[in-house]
Structure formats: C-alpha cells, structure tokens
N, C-alpha and C positions, 0 to 999 in steps of 0.2 A: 611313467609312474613307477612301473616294478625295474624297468632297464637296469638299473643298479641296485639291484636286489641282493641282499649277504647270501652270502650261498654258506652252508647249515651241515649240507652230505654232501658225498660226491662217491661216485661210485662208476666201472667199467659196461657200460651196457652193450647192448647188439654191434658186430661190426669192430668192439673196440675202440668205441668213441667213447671219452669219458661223458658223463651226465653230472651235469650239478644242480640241485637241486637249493631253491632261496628258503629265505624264511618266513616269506609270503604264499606259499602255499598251505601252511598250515596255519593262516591265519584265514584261506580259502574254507579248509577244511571244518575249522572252528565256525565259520561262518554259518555253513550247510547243516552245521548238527545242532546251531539255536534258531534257526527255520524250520527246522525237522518237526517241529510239537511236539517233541518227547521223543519220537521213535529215532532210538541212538541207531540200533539196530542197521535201519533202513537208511539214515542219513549216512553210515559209514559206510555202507556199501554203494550207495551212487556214489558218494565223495572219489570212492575206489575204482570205480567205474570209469568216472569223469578223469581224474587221472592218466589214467590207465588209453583213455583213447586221444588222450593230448600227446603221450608218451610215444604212442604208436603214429599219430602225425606225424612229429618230429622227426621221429626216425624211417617216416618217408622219404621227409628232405634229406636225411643223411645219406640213406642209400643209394638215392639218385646222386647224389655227388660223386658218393664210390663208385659207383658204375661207373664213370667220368671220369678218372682216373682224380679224383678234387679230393684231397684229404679234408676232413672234419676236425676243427679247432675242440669243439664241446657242443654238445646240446643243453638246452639253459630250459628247466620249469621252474616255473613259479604261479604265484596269483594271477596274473592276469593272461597265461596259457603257457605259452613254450617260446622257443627259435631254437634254429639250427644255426651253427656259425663255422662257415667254409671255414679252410687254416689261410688260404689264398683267394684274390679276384677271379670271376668268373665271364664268360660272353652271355650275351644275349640267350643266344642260344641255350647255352647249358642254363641258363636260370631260370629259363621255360619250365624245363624239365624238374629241377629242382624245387620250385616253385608247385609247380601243377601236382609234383607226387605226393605232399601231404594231405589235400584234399579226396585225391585220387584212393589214397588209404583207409580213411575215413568210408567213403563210399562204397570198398568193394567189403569192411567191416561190416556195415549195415548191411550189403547183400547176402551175408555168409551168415548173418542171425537170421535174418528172414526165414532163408531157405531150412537151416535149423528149426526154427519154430515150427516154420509149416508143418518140416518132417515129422515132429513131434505129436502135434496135433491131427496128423494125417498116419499115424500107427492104425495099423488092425485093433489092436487091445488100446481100451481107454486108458491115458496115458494115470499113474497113478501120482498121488500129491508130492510126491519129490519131483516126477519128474515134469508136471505143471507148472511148480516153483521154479525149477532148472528151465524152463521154458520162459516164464513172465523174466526171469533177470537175463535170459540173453536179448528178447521183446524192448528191455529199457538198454543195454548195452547197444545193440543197432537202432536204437531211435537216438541216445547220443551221438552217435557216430553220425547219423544221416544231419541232427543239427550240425553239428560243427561244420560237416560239408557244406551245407544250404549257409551258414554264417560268414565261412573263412573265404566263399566266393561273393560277397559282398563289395562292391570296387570302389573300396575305399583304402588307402593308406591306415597303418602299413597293414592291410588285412593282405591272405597270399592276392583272394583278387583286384585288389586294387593294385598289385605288384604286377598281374598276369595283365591286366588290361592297357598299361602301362608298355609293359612287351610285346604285345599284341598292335598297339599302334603304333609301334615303333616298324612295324614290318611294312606298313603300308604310306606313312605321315613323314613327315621331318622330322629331325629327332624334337626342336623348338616347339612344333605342332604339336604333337604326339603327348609334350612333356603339359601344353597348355589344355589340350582336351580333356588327358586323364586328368587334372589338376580341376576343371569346370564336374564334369560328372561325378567327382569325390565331391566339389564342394552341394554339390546337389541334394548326396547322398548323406553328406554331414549335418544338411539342415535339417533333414528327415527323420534324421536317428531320433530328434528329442521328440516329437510328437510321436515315434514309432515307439518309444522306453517307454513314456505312459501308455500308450497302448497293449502293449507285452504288459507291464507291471499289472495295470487294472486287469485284463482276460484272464494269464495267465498266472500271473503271481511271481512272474520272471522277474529278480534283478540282471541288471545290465553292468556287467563290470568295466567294460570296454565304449569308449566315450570318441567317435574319430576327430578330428584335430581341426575345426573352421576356419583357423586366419591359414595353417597350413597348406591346406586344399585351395586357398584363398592365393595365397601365394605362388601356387603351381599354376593357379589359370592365369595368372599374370607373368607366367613366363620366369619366376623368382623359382631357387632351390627349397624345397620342404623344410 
C-alpha cells in the first residue's frame, strides 16, 4: 500500500545512508493527533516516539549490512513503518543477520528504558515531578520498542519474522519445502489477524495499519512465488 510512497524529505542519517522520508507518515501522524481527544501535547510526542523507534529499527538493518561489507541503497519511512534497502543481493546468511538486527534493536531499546526507570524509581531521594515525567516517557518509549519487537516477530510476510522463519527453514528443509511451510504458517497467521484486529481494536483501542496478504501466504503453501 505505502511501497510507492512520494518521498516528501530526504536527509543523511546514521552511517551515511540517505533516509527518505514519504508523505504518508504524516498522514500517520495526523492520524495519532485526531485519536488523541484533544491532547495535541501527548499525541505529538508518542507520534515522536513511535517514529523515532521505527527509525532506529531500520537502522539496525542498515548496520548489519555495514558490518558485512553490503552498502545501503536508502532507508524508506513512511505510514505503514520503514525498510532498509541493500544497494546489492545478499546470501542467506547475511540476511539472517540483517533481518534479525532490527528487532534485535527494538528489544535491547526496551531493556535500556527499563533499567532507566527502575534506576529512577529506585533513587535514595523521591524522584521529583520532572524527573517522574522523564521517567513515565522513557516507561512508554521502551513499551513501544518491546511492541514493535513482539509485532515485527510475527511469521508472516513481509514482517522481518515471517522473513526470519523463512531462513530458518531454509537451513534444515529443501529450499521447495521450506518455501511451502513458511507459505502454510503465514497463511495460518493471516487468517488470524482479522479476529485478532477486533480483538486488539475492542480491548485495547489499537488500530491495525498492517493487514498480511491471504491469497499471498496462499500462494507460498502451494509452492507459487508471493
């Protein structure tokens, strides 16, 4: 849906990979602040947030690249998250790696708030109301970071784990099998998603931007290309 997104900015980030930036994230953005009930305040700083830790995904998959001697074409955000885009093909292997590090990032984010809060809350002196607040927004900064980890390992197409699982049974399966498996347990997981959106929507008040692909997943267990 966003794949061919206008890109809007474009600017030099981490590494020296350019980043482009669509016009659908700030139609994200706009989203967040008429859900918000009024508080512009607090919708623009998740907004910023959320951002901000899709940014830092990305630019896990780029650095695992770098490391790899794999130059990086662009990182791409937009509304419906990011991607990293090698300049060249990669093996199996290196896409493990590439693959795995922006969930990887995510996760050690969430552990680095954590351990911050605690420290916070675990001061001698009662912490005082700046640094509570400074506390509750690192509290919501590592609980986005631990969703998107718990999300982006989800094994479905193109999420990274439906990419990783994919890889993973490529190490033990035929490449035919491997391609038919991951293609049955995406489409498993695809059928799931819609009773699992009403369920997030009703509990938690979550929209779901991200929708995975049924005749797709359909077409992998049948041995056809995605």
């Amino acid at each position: 849906m966003f794949g061919n997104d206008t890109v809007v900015f474009q600017f030099t980030g981490p590494f020296g990979v350019r980043v482009d930036v669509g016009q659908s994230l700030a139609m994200l953005v706009l989203f967040i602040v008429v859900l918000s009930g009024g508080n512009l305040v607090g919708s623009l700083i998740f907004a910023t947030m959320l951002v901000l830790a899709i940014f830092l995904h990305e630019f896990g998959h780029a650095w695992a690249c770098i490391v790899q001697g794999i130059p990086v074409r662009r990182v791409m955000l937009y509304g419906g998250g990011g991607f990293c885009e090698p300049a060249r093909s990669t093996t199996r292997y290196q896409s493990e790696l590439i693959i795995a590090m922006g969930p990887i990032v995510n996760l050690a984010l969430w552990a680095l708030c954590s351990i911050a809060v605690k420290t916070i809350w675990n001061a001698e002196a009662l912490p005082s109301e700046a640094m509570r607040q400074f506390a509750s927004y690192l509290y919501m900064f590592g609980f986005l970071n631990l969703s998107l980890f718990i999300f982006n390992l989800i094994p479905v197409q193109p999420l990274d784990g439906g990419k990783l699982l994919h890889l993973l049974l490529l190490r033990f399966l035929k490449p035919g099998v491997a391609h038919r498996t991951a293609g049955v347990i995406g489409l498993a997981m695809a059928i799931a998603w819609i009773p699992a959106m009403i369920f997030v929507y009703a509990t938690y008040g979550w929209v779901l931007f991200f929708m995975p692909s049924i005749p797709a997943h359909y077409r992998m267990a049948r041995g056809q290309l995605a």
